[in-house]
BAFI-3210 file (N, C-alpha, C; in Angstrom, 3 decimals, decimal comma, padded with zeros to 6 digits):
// residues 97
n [1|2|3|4|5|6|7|8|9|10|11|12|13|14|15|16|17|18|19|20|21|22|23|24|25|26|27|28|29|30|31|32|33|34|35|36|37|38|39|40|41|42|43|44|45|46|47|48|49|50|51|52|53|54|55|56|57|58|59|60|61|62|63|64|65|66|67|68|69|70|71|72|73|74|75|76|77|78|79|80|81|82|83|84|85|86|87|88|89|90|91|92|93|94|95|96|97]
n.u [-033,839|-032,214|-031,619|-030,274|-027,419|-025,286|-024,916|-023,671|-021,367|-020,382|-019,140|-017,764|-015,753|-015,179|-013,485|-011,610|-010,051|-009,253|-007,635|-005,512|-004,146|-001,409|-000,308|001,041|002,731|004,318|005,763|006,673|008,118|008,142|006,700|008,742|010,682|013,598|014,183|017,167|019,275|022,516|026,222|028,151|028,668|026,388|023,628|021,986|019,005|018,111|015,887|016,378|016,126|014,841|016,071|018,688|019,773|020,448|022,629|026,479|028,264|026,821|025,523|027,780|028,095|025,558|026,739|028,386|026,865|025,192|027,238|028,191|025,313|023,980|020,598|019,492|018,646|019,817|018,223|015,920|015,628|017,230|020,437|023,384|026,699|028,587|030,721|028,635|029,449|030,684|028,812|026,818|028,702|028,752|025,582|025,238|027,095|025,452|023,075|023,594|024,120]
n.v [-000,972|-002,112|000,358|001,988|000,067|000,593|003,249|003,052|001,727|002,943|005,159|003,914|003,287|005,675|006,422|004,596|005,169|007,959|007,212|006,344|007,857|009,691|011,859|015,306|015,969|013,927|013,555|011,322|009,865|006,504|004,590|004,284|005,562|007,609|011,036|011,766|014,313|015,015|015,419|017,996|020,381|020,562|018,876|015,632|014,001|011,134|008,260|005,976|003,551|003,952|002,463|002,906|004,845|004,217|002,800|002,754|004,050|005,723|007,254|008,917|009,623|011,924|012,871|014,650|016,574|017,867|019,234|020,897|022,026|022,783|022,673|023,464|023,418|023,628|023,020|022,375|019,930|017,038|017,179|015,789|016,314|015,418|013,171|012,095|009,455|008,327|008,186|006,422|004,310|003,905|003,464|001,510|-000,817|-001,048|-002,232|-004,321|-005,746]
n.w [-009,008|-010,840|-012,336|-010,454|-010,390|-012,466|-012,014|-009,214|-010,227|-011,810|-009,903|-008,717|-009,837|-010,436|-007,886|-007,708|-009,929|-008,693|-006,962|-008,005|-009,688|-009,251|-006,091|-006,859|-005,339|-004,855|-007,181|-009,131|-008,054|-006,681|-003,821|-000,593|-001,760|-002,480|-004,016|-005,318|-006,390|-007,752|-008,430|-008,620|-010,381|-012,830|-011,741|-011,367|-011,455|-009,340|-008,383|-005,729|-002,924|-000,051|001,899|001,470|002,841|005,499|005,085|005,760|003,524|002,091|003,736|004,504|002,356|002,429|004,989|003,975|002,084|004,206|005,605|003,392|002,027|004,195|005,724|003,648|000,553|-002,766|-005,351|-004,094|-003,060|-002,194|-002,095|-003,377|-002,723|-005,329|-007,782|-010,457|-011,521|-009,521|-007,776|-008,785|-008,888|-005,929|-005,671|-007,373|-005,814|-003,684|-004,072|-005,175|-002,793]
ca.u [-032,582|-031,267|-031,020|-028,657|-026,461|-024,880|-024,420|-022,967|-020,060|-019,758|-018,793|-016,816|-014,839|-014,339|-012,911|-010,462|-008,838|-008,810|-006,694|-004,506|-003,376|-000,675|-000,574|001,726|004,111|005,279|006,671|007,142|008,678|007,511|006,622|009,570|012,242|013,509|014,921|017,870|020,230|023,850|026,350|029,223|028,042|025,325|023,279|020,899|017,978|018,090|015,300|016,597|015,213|015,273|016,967|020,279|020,145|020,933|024,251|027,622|028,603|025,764|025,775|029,094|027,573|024,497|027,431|029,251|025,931|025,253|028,767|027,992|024,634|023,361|019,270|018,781|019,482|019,432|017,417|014,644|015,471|018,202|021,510|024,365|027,539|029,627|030,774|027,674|030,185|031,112|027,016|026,523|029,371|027,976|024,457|024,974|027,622|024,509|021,798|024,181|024,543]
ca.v [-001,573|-002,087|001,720|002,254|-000,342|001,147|004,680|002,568|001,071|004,441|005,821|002,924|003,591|007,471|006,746|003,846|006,036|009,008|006,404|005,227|008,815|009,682|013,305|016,321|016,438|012,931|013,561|010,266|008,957|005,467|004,579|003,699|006,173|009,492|011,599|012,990|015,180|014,598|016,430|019,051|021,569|019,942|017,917|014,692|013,708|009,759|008,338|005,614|003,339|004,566|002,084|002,838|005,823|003,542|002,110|003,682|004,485|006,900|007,854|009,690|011,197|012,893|014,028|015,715|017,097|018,541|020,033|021,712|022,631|022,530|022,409|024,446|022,495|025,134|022,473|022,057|018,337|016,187|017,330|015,070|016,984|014,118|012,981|011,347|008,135|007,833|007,739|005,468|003,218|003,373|002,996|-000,532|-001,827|-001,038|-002,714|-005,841|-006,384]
ca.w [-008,592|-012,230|-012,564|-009,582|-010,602|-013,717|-011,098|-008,450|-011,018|-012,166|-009,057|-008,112|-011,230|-009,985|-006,524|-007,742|-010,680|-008,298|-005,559|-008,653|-010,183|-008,370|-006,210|-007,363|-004,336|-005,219|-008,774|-010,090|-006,744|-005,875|-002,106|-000,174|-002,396|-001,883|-005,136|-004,763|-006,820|-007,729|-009,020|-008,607|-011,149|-013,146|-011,035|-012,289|-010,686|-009,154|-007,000|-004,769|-002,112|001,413|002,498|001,295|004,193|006,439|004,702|005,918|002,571|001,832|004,797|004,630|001,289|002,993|005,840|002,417|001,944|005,102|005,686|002,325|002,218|005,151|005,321|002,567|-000,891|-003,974|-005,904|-003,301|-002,798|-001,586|-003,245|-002,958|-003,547|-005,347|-009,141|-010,645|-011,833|-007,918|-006,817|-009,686|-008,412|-004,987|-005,727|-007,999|-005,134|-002,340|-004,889|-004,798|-001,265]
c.u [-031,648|-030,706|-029,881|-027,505|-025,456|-024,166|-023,526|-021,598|-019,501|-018,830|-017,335|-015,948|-014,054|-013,408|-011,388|-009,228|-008,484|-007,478|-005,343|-003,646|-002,500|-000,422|000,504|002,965|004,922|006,331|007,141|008,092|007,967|007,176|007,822|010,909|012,043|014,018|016,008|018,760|021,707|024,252|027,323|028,256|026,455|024,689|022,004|020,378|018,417|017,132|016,007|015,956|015,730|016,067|018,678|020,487|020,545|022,390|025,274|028,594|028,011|025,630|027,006|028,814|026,510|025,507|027,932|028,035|025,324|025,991|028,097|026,748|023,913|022,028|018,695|019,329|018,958|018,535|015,538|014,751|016,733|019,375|022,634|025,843|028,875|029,584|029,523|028,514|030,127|029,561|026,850|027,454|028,621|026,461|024,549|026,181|026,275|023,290|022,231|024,386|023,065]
c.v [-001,712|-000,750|002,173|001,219|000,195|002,211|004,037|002,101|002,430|005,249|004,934|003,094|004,538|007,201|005,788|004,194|007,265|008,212|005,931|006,603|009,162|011,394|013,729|016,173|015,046|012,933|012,489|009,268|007,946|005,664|004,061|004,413|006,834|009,763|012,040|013,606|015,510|014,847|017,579|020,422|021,095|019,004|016,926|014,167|011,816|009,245|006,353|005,009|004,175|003,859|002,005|004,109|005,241|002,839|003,498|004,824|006,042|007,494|008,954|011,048|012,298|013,722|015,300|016,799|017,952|019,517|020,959|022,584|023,130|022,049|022,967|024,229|023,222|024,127|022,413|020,715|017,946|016,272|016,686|015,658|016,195|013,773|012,161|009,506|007,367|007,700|006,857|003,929|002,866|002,840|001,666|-001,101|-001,863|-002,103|-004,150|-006,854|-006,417]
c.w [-009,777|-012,391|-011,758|-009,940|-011,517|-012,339|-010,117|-008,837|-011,145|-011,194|-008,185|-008,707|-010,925|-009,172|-007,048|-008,625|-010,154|-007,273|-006,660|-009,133|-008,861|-007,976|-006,663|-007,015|-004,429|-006,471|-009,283|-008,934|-006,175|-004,282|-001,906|-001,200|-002,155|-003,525|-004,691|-006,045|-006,400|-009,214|-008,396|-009,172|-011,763|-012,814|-011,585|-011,595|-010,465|-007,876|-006,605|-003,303|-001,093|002,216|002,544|001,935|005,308|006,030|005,466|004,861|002,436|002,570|005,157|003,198|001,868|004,372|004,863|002,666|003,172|004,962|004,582|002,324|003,335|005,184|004,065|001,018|-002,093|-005,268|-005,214|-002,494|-002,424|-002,480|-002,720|-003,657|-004,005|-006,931|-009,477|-010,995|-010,329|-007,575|-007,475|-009,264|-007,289|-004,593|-005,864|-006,772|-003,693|-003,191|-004,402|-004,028|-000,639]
res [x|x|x|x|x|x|x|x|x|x|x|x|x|x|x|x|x|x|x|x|x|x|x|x|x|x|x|x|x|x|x|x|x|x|x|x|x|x|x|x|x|x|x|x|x|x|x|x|x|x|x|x|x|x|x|x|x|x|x|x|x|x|x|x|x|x|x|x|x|x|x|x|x|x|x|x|x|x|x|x|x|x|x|x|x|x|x|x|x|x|x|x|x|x|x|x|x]
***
């Protein structure tokens, strides 16, 4: 019984740092954000809760974004076609409220 204990930690050890690394397809994206990409010409990564998809504001940016790209965003990810100053304004007035 002493001998399995030691193996039993061990293994306990494995499963809880395999549950803590985080997988691939997330990239550094918490739970509960999206990334998106913003930007005219040079676009800069920003991840973002999800809940600011539901504001009206942002909401009018992801129409921009539509209209423009349609489904198919030349980054891979969520491109917002808008000055980074102007997302930056609207982000910190959505944080606030």
């Amino acid at each position: 019984m002493g001998i399995r204990l030691p193996s039993l930690l061990l293994n306990a050890k494995q499963v809880v740092k395999m549950q803590t690394v985080p997988s691939r397809n997330q990239c550094g994206v918490p739970k509960g954000h999206i990334a998106v990409y913003v930007g005219d010409i040079e676009r800069k990564r920003f991840v973002v809760p999800i809940s600011y998809l539901n504001h009206p504001s942002f909401s009018a940016l992801l129409k921009t974004a539509e209209e423009e790209f349609g489904f198919k965003h030349p980054t891979g990810g969520l491109t917002i076609p808008c000055r980074e100053d102007v997302f930056i304004n609207l982000t910190s007035r959505l944080q606030t409220s």
